[in-house]
C-alpha positions as CSV (number, residue, x, y, z in Angstrom):
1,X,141.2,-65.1,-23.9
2,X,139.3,-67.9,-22.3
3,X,139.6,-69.6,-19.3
4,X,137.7,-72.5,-18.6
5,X,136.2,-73.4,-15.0
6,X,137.7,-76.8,-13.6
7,X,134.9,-77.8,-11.3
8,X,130.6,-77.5,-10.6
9,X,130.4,-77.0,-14.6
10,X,126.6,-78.4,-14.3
11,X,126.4,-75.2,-11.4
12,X,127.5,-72.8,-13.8
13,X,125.6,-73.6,-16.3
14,X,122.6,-73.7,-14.2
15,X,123.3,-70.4,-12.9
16,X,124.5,-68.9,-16.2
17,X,120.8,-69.9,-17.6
18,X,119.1,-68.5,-15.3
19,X,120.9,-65.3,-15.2
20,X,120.0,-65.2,-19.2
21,X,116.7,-65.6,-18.3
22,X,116.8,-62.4,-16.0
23,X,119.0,-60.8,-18.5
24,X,121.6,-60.5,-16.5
25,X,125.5,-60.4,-17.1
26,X,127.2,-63.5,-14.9
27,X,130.9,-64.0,-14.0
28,X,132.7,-66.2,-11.7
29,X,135.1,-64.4,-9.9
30,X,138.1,-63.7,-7.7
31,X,139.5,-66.8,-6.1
32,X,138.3,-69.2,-8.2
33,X,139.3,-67.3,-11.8
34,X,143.3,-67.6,-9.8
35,X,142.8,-71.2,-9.2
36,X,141.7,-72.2,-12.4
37,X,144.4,-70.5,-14.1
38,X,146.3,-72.4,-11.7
39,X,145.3,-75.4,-12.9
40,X,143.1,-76.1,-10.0
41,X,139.7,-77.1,-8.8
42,X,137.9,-74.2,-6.4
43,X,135.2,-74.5,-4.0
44,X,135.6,-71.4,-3.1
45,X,133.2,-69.6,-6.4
46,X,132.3,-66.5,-6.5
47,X,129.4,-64.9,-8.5
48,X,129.1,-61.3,-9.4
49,X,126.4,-60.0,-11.4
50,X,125.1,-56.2,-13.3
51,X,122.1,-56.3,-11.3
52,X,119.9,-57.6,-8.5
53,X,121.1,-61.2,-7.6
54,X,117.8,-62.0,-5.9
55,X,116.0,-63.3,-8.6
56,X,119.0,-65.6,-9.8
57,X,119.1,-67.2,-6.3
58,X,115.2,-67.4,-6.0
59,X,116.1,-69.6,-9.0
60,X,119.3,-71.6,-7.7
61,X,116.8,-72.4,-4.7
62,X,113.8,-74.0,-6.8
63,X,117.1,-76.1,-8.4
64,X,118.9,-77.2,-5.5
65,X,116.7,-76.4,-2.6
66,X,118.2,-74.9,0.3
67,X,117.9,-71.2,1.5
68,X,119.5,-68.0,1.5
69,X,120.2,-65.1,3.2
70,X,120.3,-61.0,2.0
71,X,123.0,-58.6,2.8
72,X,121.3,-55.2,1.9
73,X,124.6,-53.0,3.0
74,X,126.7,-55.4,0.7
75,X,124.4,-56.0,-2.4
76,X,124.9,-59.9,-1.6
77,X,122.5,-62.8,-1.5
78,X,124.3,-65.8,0.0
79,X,122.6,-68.9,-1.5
80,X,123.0,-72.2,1.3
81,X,121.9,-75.6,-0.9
82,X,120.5,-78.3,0.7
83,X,123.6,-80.3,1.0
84,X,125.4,-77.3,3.0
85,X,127.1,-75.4,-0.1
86,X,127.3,-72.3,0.2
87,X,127.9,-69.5,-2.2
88,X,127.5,-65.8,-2.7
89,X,125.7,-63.5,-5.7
90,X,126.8,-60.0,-5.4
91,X,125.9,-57.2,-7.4
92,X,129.0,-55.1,-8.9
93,X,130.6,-52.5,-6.3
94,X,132.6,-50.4,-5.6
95,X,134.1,-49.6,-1.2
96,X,135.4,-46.6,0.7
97,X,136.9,-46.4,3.9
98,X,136.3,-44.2,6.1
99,X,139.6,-44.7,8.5
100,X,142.0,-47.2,8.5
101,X,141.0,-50.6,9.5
102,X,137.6,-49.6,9.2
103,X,134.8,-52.1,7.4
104,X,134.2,-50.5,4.3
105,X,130.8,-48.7,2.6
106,X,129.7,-50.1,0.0
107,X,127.9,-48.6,-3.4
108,X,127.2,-49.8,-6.5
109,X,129.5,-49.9,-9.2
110,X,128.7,-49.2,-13.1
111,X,131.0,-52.2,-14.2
112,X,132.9,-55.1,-13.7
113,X,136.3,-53.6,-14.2
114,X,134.9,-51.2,-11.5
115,X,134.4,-53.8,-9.0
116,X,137.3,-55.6,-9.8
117,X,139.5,-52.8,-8.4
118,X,138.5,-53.3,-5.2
119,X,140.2,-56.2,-4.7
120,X,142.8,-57.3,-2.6
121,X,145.3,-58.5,-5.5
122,X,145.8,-58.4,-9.0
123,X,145.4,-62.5,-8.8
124,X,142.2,-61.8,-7.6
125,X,140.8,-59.4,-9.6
126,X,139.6,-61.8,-12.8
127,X,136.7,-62.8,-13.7
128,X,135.2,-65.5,-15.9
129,X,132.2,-64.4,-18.0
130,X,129.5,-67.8,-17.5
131,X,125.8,-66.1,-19.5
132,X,127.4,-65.6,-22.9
133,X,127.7,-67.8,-26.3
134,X,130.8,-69.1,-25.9
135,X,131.0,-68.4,-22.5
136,X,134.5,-68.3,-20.1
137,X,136.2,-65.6,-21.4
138,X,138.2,-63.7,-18.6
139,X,138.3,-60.4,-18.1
140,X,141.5,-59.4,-16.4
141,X,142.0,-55.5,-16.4
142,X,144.9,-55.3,-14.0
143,X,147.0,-58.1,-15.1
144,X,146.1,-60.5,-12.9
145,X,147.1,-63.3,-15.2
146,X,150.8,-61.9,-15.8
147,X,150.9,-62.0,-11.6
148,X,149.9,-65.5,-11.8
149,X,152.6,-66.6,-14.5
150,X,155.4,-64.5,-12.9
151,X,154.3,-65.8,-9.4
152,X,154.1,-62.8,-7.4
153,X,151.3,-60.7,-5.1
154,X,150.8,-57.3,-6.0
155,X,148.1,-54.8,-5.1
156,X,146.1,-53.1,-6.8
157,X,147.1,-49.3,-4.9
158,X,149.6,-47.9,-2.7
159,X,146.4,-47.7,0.3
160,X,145.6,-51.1,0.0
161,X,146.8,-52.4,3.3
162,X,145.8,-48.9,5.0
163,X,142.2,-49.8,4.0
164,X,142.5,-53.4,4.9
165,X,145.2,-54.4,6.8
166,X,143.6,-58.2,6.9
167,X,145.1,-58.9,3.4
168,X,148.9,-58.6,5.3
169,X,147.7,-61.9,6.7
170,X,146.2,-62.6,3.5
171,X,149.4,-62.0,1.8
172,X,151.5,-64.0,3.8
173,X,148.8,-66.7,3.4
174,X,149.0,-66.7,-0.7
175,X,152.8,-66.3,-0.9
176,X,153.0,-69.9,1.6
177,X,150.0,-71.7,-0.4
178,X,151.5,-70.9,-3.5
179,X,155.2,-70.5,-2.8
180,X,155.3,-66.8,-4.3
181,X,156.9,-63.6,-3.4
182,X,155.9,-60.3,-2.8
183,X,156.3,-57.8,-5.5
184,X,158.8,-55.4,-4.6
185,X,156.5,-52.7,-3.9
186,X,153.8,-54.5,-2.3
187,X,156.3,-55.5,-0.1
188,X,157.6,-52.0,0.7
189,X,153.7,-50.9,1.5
190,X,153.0,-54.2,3.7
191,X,155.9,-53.4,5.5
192,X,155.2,-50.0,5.8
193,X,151.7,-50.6,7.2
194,X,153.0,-53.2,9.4
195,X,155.4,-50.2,10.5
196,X,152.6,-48.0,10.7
197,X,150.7,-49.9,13.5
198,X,147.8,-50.3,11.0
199,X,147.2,-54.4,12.1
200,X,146.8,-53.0,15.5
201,X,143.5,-51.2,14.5
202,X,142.4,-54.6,13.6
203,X,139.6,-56.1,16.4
204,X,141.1,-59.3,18.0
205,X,138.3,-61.2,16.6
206,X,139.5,-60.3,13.0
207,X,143.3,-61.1,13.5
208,X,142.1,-64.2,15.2
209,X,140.1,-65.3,12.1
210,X,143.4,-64.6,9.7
211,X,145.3,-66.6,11.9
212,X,143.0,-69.3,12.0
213,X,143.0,-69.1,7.8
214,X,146.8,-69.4,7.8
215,X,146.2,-72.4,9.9
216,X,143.6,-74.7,7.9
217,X,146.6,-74.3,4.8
218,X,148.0,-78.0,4.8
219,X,151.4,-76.4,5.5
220,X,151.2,-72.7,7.4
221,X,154.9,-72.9,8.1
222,X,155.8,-70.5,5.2
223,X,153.0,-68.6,5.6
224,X,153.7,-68.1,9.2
225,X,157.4,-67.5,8.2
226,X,156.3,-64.7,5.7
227,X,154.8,-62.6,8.7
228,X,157.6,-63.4,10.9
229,X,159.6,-61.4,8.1
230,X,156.9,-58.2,7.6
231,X,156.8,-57.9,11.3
232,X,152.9,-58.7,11.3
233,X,153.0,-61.6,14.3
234,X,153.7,-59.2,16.6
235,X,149.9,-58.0,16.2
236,X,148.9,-61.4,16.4
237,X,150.9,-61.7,20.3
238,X,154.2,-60.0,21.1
239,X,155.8,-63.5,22.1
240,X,154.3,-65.5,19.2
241,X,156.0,-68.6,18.6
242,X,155.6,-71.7,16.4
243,X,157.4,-74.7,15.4
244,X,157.2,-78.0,13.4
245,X,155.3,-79.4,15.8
246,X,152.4,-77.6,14.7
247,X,152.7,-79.9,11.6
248,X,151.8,-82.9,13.7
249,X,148.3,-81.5,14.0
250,X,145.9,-81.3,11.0
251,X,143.5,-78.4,12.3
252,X,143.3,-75.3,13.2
253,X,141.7,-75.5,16.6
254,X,144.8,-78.3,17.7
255,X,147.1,-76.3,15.8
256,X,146.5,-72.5,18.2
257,X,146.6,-74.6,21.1
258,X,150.1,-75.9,19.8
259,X,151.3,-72.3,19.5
260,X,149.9,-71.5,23.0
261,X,152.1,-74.7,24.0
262,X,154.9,-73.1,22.2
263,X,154.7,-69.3,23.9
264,X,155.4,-70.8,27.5
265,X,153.5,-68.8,29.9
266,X,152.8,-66.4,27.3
267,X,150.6,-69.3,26.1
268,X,147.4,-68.8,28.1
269,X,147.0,-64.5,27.6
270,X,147.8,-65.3,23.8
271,X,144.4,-67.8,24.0
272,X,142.3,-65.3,25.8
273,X,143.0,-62.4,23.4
274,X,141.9,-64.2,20.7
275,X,138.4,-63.6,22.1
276,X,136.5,-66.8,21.7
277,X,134.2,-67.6,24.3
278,X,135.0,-68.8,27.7
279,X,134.5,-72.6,26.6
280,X,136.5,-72.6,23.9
281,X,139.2,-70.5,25.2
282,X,139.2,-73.5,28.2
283,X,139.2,-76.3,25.9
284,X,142.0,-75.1,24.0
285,X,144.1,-74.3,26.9
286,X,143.3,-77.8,28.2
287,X,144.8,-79.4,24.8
288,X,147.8,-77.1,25.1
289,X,148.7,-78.4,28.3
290,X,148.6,-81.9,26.9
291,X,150.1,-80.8,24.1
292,X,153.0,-79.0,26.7
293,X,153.4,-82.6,28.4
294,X,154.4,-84.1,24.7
295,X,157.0,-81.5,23.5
């Protein structure tokens, strides 16, 4: 089947032509194949390709201006335009980890099904072909679509969160954007990972940059409420704590100096293990106290 793009179709095209002129295969992918079948615009676009993405950006560059930067270990080239968009060409690959937690290696893969089954979940793991006649159609080898329709996370192996335990946070975030549920099994293996301790391998700075995801959604309540119920907040701070108050405040820098509010004294050791630096860490525990004085 097809499945049209919603959004930047003068981009793609662009794109799409000059990956033709390379001879190279072009798909949009992950995030923005789920929101389209959503029925929703994405910034967030993806592009994976069967070969070096240099030449492809080289190109987007002459186009748009702007600059980009290479990511040998990650067969990326992340393309910044000159009005500050940014977006990333990857080659198709396939990741191993070494331990739990760990950042993954990456090697290239021989297709796009290949690279797909990386991915965190099934929702995720589409892609829309953009170089061909009669471009858009999705390729969708692990049912990403039927995930989608029956609204429900599932991943794509039982290791999953062993090898990432980011995506429980990433889970939790979905499930409150969307208003989905876990499929039962994913939700055995989140919960077993949670049980497992495998979030506490994470480095602060990574937990912090989940939580600070869950935070930019225009509503994190559920989200925040979903890993309340896998047991994941603990990682986060063992007294973690939030409200409806944190609704009040649109961003996430106001809205982690509402939770500190919220945790009491607990509030100030919760700020410095997030591990920003000193000024920020300051700043924020100067809007918490204001914040304190209002609740």
């Amino acid at each position: 089947m097809d499945l049209r793009p919603l959004n930047d179709l003068p981009l793609l095209e662009k794109a799409a032509g000059l990956a033709s002129e390379a001879g190279l295969r072009l798909y949009a992918v992950g995030g923005c194949a789920r929101d389209w079948a959503l029925g929703r615009p994405s910034e967030d676009i993806d592009f994976l390709l069967d070969g070096d993405p240099q030449p492809l950006v080289e190109g987007m560059e002459r186009e748009y201006g702007g600059r980009h930067q290479k990511f040998g270990s990650f067969l990326t080239v992340r393309f910044f335009s000159s009005e500050g968009r940014r977006l990333d060409f990857a080659s198709f690959r396939s990741e191993t980890y070494a331990r739990p937690a760990a950042l993954p290696s990456v090697t290239a893969a021989a297709s796009v099904e290949e690279d797909l089954k990386r991915r965190d979940f099934t929702c995720n793991a589409m892609a829309v072909r953009l170089d061909a006649p009669g471009s858009f159609g999705l390729t969708d080898p692990y049912k990403g679509l039927e995930a989608i329709e029956s609204k429900t996370l599932r991943v794509l192996h039982e290791k999953s969160f062993e090898d990432d335990p980011t995506r429980i946070f990433r889970a939790a975030r979905f499930c409150g954007r969307f208003g989905w549920s876990l499929e039962a099994k994913t939700g055995e293996l989140a919960r077993s990972a949670v049980k497992s301790g495998f979030p506490g391998l994470l480095s602060r700075e990574r937990l912090r940059n989940e939580l600070v995801k869950i935070l930019a959604e225009a509503d994190p309540l559920p989200a925040l409420r979903e890993l309340g119920a896998l047991g994941a907040d603990s990682f986060i701070h063992p007294a973690f704590a939030y409200g409806p108050a944190v609704l009040k405040y649109r961003g996430s820098r106001e809205r982690l100096a509402v939770i500190a509010a919220l945790m009491g004294l607990a509030g100030e050791e919760f700020l410095a293990g997030l591990k920003f630096s000193r000024r920020e860490t300051a700043d924020l525990a100067a809007i918490a106290q204001e914040i304190k004085a209002e609740l």
